[in-house]
C-alpha positions in Angstrom: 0.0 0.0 0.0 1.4 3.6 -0.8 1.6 6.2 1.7 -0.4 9.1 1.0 1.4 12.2 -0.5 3.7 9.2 -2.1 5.3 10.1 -5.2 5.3 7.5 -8.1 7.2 7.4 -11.3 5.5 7.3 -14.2 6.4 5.8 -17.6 7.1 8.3 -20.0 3.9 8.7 -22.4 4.3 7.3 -26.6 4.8 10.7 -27.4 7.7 11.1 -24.8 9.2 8.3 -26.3 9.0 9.7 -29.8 10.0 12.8 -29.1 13.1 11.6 -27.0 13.8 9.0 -29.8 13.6 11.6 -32.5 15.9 14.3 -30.7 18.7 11.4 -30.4 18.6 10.5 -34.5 20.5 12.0 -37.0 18.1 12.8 -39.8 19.4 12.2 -43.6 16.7 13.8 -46.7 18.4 12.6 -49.9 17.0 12.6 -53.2 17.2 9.6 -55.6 15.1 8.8 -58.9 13.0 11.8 -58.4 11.7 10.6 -54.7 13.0 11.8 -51.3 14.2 9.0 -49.4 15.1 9.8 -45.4 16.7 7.7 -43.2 17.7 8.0 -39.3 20.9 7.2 -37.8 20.8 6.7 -33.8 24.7 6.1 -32.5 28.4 5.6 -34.3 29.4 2.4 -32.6 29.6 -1.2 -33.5 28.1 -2.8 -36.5 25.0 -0.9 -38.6 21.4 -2.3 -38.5 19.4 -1.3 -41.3 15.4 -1.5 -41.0 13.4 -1.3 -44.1 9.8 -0.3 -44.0 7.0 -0.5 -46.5 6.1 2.4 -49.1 4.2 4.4 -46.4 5.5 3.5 -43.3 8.2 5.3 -41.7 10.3 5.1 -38.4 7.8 4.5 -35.8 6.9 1.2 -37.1 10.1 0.3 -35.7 10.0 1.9 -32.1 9.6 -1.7 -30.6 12.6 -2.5 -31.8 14.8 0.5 -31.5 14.1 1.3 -27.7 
C-alpha cells in the first residue's frame, strides 16, 4: 500500500518516447530517382542495422525495436 502524498514514477507517455527517440537520431533527406528517401541514424558504434519499412510506413513502425 502507498503512503499518502507518495510520489510514483510514471512511464514516459508514446509521445515522450517519440520525441526523446527523435531528438537522439540523426536525420538524412536525400534525393534519388525523383523521390526523397530519409533515413535516421541513432549512435556511431559497433556494426550498422538497417530496418526497411513499406512504401508508407516510416520510423515508428520500428519503435519496438529501436528502444
Amino acid at each position: 500500500m502507498k503512503a499518502v502524498g507518495a510520489v510514483t514514477s510514471a512511464a514516459p507517455s508514446v509521445h515522450e518516447t517519440i520525441a526523446r527517440l527523435d531528438a537522439l537520431a540523426q536525420r538524412h533527406d536525400v534525393a534519388y530517382q525523383g523521390h526523397s528517401v530519409c533515413w535516421r541514424r541513432w549512435g556511431d558504434d559497433g556494426l550498422p542495422l538497417v530496418l526497411i519499412h513499406g512504401r508508407h510506413g516510416n520510423w515508428m513502425h520500428w519503435i519496438r525495436n529501436i528502444v
